[in-house]
LOKE-857471 format. One line per field, with one value per residue: residue number from 1; residue in one letter; chain; x, y, z of N, C-alpha, C, O, CB in turn. Coordinates in steps of 0.2 Angstrom, whole numbers, plus 2048, in hexadecimal, padded with zeros to 3 digits. Atoms other than C-alpha are relative to their C-alpha. Last residue first. Glycine has a CB too. Layout:
<pts>
i (NUM | ...)
aa (A | ...)
ch (A | ...)
nx (X | ...)
ny (Y | ...)
nz (Z | ...)
cax (X | ...)
cay (Y | ...)
caz (Z | ...)
cx (X | ...)
cy (Y | ...)
cz (Z | ...)
ox (X | ...)
oy (Y | ...)
oz (Z | ...)
cbx (X | ...)
cby (Y | ...)
cbz (Z | ...)
</pts>
This chain:
<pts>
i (67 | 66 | 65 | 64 | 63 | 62 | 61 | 60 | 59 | 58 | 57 | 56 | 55 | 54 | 53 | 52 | 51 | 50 | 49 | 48 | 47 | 46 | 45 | 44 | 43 | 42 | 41 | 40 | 39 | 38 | 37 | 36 | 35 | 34 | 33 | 32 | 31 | 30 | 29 | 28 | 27 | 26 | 25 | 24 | 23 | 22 | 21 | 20 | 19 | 18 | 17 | 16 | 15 | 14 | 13 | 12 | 11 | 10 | 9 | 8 | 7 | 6 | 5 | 4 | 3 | 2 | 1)
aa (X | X | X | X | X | X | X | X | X | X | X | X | X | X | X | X | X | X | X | X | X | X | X | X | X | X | X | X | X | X | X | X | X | X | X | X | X | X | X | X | X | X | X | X | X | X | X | X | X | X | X | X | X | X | X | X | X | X | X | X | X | X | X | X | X | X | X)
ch (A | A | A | A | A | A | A | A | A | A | A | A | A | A | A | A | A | A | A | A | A | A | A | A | A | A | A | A | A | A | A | A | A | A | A | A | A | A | A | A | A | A | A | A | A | A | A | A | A | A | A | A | A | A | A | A | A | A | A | A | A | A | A | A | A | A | A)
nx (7FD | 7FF | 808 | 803 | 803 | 805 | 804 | 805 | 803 | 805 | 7FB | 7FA | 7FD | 7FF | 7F6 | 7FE | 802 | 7FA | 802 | 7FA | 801 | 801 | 804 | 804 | 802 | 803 | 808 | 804 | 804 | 803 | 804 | 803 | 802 | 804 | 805 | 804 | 803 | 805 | 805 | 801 | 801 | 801 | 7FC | 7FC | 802 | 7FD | 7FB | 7FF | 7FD | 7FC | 7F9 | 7FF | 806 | 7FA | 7FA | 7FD | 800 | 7F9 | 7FC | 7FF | 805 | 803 | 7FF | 807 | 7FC | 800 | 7FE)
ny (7FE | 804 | 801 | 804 | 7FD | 7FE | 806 | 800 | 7F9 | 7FE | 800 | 800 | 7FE | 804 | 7FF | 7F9 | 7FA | 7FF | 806 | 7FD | 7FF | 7FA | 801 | 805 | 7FB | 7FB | 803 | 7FE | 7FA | 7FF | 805 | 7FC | 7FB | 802 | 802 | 7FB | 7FE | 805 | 800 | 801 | 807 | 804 | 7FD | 802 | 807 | 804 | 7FE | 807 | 808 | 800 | 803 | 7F9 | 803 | 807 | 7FF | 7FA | 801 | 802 | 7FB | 7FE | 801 | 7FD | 7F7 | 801 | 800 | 7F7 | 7FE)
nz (7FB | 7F9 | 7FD | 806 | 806 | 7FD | 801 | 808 | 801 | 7FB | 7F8 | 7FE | 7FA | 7FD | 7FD | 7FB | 805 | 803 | 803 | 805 | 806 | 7FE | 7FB | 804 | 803 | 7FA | 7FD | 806 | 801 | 7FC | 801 | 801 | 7FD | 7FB | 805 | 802 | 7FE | 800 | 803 | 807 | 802 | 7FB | 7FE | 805 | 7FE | 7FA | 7FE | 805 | 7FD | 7FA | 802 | 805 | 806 | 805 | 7FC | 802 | 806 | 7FF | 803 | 806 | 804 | 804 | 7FC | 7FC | 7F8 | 800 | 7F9)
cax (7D9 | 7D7 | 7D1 | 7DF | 7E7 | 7E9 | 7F3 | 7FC | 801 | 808 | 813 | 80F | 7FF | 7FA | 7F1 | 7E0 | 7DE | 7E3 | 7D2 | 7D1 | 7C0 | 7C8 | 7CB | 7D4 | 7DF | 7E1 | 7E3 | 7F3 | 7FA | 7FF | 803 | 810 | 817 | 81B | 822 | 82C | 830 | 838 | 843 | 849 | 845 | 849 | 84C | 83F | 833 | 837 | 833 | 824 | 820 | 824 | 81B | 80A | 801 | 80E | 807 | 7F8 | 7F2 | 7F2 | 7E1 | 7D9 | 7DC | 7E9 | 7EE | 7E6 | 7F3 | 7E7 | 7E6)
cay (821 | 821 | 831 | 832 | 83D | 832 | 826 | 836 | 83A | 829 | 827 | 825 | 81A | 812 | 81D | 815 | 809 | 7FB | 7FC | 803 | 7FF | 800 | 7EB | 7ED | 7F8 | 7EA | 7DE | 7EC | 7EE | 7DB | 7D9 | 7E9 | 7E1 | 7D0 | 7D9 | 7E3 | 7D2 | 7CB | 7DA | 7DA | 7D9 | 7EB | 7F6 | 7ED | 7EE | 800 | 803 | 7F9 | 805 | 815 | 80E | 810 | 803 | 805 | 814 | 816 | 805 | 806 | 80D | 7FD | 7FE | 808 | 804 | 7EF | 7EE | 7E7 | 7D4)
caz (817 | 806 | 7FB | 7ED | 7F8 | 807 | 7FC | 7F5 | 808 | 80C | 7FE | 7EC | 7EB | 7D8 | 7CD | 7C7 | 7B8 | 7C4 | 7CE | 7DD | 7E6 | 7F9 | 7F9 | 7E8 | 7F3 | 7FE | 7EF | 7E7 | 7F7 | 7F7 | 7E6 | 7EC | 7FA | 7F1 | 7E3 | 7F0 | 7F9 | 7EB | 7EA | 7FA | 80B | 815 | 804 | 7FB | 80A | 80B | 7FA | 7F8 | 806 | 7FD | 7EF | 7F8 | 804 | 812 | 820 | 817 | 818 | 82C | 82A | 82C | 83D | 843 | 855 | 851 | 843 | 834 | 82E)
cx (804 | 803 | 801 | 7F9 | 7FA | 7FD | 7FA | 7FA | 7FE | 7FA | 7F8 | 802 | 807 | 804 | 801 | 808 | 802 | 803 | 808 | 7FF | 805 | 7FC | 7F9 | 7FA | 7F7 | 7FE | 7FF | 7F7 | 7FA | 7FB | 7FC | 7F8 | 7F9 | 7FB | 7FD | 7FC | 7FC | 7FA | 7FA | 7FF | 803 | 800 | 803 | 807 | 807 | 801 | 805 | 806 | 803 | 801 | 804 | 808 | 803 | 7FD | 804 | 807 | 806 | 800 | 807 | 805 | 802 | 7FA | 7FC | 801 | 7F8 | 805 | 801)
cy (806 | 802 | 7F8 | 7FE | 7FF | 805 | 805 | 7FA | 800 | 806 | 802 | 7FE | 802 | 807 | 7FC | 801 | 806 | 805 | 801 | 7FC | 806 | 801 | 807 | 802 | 7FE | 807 | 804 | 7FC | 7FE | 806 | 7FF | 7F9 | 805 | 806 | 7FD | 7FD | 805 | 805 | 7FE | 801 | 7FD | 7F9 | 7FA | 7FF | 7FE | 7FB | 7FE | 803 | 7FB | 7FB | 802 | 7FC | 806 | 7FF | 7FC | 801 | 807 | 801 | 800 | 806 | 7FD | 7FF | 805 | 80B | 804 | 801 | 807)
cz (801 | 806 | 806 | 805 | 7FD | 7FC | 804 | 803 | 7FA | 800 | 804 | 805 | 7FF | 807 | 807 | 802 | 805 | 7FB | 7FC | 7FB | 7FB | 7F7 | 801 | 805 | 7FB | 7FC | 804 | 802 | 7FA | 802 | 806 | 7FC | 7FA | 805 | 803 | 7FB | 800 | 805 | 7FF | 7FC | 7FA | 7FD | 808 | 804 | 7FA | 801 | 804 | 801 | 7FD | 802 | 802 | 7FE | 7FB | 7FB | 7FB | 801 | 7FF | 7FA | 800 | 7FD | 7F8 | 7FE | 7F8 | 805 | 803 | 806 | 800)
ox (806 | 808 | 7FE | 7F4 | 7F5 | 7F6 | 7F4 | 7F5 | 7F8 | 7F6 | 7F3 | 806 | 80A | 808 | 7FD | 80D | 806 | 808 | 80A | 7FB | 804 | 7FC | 7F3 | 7F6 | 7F1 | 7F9 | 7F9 | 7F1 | 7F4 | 7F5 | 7F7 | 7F4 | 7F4 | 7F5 | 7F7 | 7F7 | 7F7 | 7F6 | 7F5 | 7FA | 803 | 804 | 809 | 80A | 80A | 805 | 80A | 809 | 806 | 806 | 809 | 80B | 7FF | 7FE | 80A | 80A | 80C | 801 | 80A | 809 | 807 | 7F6 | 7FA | 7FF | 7F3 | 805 | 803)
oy (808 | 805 | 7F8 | 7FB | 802 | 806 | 804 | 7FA | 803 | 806 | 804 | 7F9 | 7FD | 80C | 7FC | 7FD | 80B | 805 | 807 | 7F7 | 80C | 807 | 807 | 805 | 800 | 809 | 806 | 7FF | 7FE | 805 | 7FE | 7FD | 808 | 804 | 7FC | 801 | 805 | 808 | 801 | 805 | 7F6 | 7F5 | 7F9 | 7F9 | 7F9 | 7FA | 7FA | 7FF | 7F7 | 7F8 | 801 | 7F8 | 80A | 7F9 | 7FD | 806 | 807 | 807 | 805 | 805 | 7FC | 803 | 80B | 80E | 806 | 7FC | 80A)
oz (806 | 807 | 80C | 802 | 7FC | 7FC | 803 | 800 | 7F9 | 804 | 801 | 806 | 7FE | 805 | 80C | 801 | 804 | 7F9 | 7FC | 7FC | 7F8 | 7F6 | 802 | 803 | 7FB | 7FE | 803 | 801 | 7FA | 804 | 805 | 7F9 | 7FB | 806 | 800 | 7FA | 803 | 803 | 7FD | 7FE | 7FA | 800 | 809 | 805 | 7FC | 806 | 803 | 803 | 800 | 801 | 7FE | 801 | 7F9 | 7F9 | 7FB | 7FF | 7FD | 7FA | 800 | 7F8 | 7F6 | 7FC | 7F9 | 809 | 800 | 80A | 7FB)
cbx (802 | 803 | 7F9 | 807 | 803 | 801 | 803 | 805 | 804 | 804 | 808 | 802 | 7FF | 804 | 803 | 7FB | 7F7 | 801 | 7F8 | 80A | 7FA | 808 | 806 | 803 | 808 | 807 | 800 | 806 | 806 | 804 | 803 | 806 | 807 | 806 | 802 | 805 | 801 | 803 | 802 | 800 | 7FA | 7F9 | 7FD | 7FF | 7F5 | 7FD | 800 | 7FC | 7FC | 7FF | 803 | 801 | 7F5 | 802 | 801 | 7FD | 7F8 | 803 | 7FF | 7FA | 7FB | 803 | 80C | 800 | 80B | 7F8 | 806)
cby (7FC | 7FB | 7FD | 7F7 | 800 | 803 | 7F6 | 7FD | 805 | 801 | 808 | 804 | 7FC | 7FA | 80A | 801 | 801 | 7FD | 7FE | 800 | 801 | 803 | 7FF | 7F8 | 803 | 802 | 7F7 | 7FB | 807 | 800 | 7FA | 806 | 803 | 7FC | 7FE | 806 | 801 | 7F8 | 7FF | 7FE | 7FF | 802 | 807 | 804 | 7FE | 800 | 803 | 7FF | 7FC | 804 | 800 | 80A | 800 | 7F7 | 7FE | 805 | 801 | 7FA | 805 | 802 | 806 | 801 | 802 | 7F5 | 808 | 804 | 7FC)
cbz (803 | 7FE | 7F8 | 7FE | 7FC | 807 | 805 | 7F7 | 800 | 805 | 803 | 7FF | 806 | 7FD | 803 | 808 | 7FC | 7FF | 7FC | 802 | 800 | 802 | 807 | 800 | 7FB | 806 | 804 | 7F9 | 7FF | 802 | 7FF | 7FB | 802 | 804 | 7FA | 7FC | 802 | 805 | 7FC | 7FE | 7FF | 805 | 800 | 7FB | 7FF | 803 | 801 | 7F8 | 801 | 804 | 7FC | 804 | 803 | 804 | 807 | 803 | 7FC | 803 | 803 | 7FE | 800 | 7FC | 801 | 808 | 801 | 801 | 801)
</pts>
């Protein structure tokens, strides 16, 4: 599923460990390990693979070449 204002490109906004942050901070712990299992398939999606660096914040994920 994607927000239909970003698209795909929503990622950038919550797919880093900023978000897993946020989500922690807003949900809990559970949720952060729930959030980041999440990012981790979507990134997957992007041919990441778990050898590479994981998203700080919003600005490294665009670094790194995504959206």
């Amino acid at each position: 599923m994607h927000s239909h204002e970003y698209g795909m490109r929503h990622r950038k906004k919550r797919h880093h460990e900023a978000g897993i942050g946020q989500a922690v901070a807003l949900f809990g712990e559970q949720a952060g390990q729930v959030a980041r299992q999440h990012i981790i398939s979507d990134l997957k999606q992007e041919d990441w693979t778990e050898r590479d660096r994981f998203p700080k914040d919003e600005e490294d994920f665009a670094k790194i070449g995504f959206f």
